[in-house]
N, C-alpha and C positions, 0 to 999 in steps of 0.2 A: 654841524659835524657830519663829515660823509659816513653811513653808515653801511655795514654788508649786509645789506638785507635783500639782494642778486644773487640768482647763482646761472650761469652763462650754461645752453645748450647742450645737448649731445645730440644733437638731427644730426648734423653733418658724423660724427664717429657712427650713428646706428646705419646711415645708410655707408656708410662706408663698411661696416661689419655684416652687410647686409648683399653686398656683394661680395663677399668673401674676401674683403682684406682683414687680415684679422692685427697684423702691426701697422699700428696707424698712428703717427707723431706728429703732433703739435710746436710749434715751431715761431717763437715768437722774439725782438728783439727790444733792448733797450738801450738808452743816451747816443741815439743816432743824432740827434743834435747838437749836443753841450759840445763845447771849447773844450775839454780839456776830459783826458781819462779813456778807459778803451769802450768800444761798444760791444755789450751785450748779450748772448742769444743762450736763450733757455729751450729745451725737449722734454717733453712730455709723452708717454707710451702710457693708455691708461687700460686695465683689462677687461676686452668684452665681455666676458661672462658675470663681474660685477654688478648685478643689478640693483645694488644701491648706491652705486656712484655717485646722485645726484646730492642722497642725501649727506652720505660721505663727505662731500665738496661743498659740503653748502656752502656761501657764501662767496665763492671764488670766481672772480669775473674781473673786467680789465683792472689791471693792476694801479692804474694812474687815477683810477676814478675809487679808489681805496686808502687810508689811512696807513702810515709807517706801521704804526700797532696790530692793525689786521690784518696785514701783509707775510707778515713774521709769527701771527697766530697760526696760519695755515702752513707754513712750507713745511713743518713737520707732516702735519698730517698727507700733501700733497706727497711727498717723498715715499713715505709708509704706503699711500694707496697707490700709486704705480707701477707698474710693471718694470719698467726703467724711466728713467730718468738723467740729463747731462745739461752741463756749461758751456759754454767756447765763448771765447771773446778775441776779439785783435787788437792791438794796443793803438794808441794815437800817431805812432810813428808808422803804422803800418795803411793806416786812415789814410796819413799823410800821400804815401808812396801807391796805393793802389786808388785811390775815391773810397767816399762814403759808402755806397753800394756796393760795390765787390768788397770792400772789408765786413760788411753786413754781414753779404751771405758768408764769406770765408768763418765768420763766427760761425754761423747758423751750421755749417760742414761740422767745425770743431763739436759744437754741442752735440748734434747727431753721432758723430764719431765718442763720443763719452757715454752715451749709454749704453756701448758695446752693443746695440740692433741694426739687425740691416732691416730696413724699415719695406709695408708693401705699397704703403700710401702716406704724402705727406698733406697735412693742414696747415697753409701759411696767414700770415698776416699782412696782407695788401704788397706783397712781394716776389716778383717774380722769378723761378728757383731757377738757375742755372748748374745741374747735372749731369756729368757725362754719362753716368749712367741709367738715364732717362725712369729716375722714379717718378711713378704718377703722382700728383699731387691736383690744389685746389686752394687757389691761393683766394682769399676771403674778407671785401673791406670791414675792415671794424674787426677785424674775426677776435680779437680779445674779449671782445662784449659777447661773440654771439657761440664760439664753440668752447666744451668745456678744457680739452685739450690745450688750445692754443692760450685761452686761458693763464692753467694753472701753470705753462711755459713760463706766460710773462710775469707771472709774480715768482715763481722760484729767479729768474734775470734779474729782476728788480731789485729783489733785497740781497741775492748776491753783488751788486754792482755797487749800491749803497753802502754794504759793507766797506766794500772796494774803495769807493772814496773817502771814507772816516779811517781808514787808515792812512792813504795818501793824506787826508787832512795831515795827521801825526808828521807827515816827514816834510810838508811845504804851509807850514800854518798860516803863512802869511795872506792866502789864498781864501780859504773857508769854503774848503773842498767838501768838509762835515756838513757842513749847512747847505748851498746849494747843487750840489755833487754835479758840480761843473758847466750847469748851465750857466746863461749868458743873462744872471743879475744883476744888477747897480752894483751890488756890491764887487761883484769878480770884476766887474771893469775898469773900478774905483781901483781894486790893489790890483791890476795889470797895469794901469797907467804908471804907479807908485815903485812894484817889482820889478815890472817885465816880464815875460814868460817863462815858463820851466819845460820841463824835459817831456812833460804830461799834454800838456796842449796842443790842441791838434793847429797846425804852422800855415796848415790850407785854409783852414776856413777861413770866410771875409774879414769877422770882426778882429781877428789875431792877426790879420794880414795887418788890415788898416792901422791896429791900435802899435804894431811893429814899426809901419812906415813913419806914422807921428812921433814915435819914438828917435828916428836917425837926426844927426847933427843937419 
């Protein structure tokens, strides 16, 4: 059983408080992959003068390499210990009509835009920020594992997204959006082959192209 017994960095936010940024957000996404449902992005503003952040936080570190139960132990506390905090997501028809990537960051905007911060430095997650208004940022491979920030981003994404799908389960059951919340298991390809697609799936990607084409007379 995976346990939380991690809790991910704060180098990168001390040096960043340390040149005097002092709003500094974490910025992290999730179900950039799956078939079906919107993707993702969590903000995270945590406050420099906290000096127990760490212990505050304990256990919070990449969200995938954590258990549904651990996940949803912490968003309270992460919520409560931040400064602010926001969601944004883009829905699969939005996937569809922009790409993968610009629907990403277009979340990542949204989320930033929900904590009501204008942020002075961002921390990303292996992603490169396209803003017109040229905030610094420091985009960071792995950075879920390694800063606490970007972190606690991707588990408040995660289990709002999860939510997200156990209710879509509720309106397309036939799918078992509840269960793999939309990635691309035996089972989801077993009842696409059987339903066909819904309004959720994203129409671009390969396996929905194909599994469409084999579908036509």
């Amino acid at each position: 059983m995976k346990r939380a017994n991690r809790t991910a960095s704060l180098l990168r936010e001390y040096d960043c408080w340390a040149r005097g940024y002092r709003c500094v957000i974490g910025l992290d996404e999730v179900g950039r992959g799956t078939w079906a449902g919107p993707v993702v992005a969590g903000a995270v503003c945590l406050p420099p003068s906290d000096e127990s952040l760490l212990q505050t936080l304990e256990g919070v570190h990449d969200s995938k390499e954590m258990t549904s139960r651990q996940r949803e132990n912490l968003v309270h506390r992460i919520k409560q210990t931040a400064v602010a905090w926001g969601i944004g997501s883009s829905t699969s028809g939005e996937i569809d009509a922009l790409g993968i990537v610009p629907a990403t960051l277009l979340a990542m905007h949204r989320a930033l835009e929900d904590t009501g911060l204008q942020p002075d430095y961002l921390l990303l997650d292996s992603i490169k920020w396209d803003d017109p208004d040229h905030i610094p940022y420091e985009s960071i491979v792995r950075g879920d594992s390694i800063s606490l920030s970007i972190a606690a981003a991707s588990i408040l994404a995660k289990v709002w997204r999860d939510d997200h799908m156990r209710k879509l389960d509720s309106k397309y059951p036939q799918y078992g959006f509840g269960q793999h919340k939309g990635y691309g298991t035996a089972r989801h390809r077993a009842a696409l082959k059987v339903h066909g697609d819904c309004s959720e799936h994203r129409k671009s990607f390969a396996p929905i192209r194909q599994l469409r084409t084999e579908a036509q007379p």
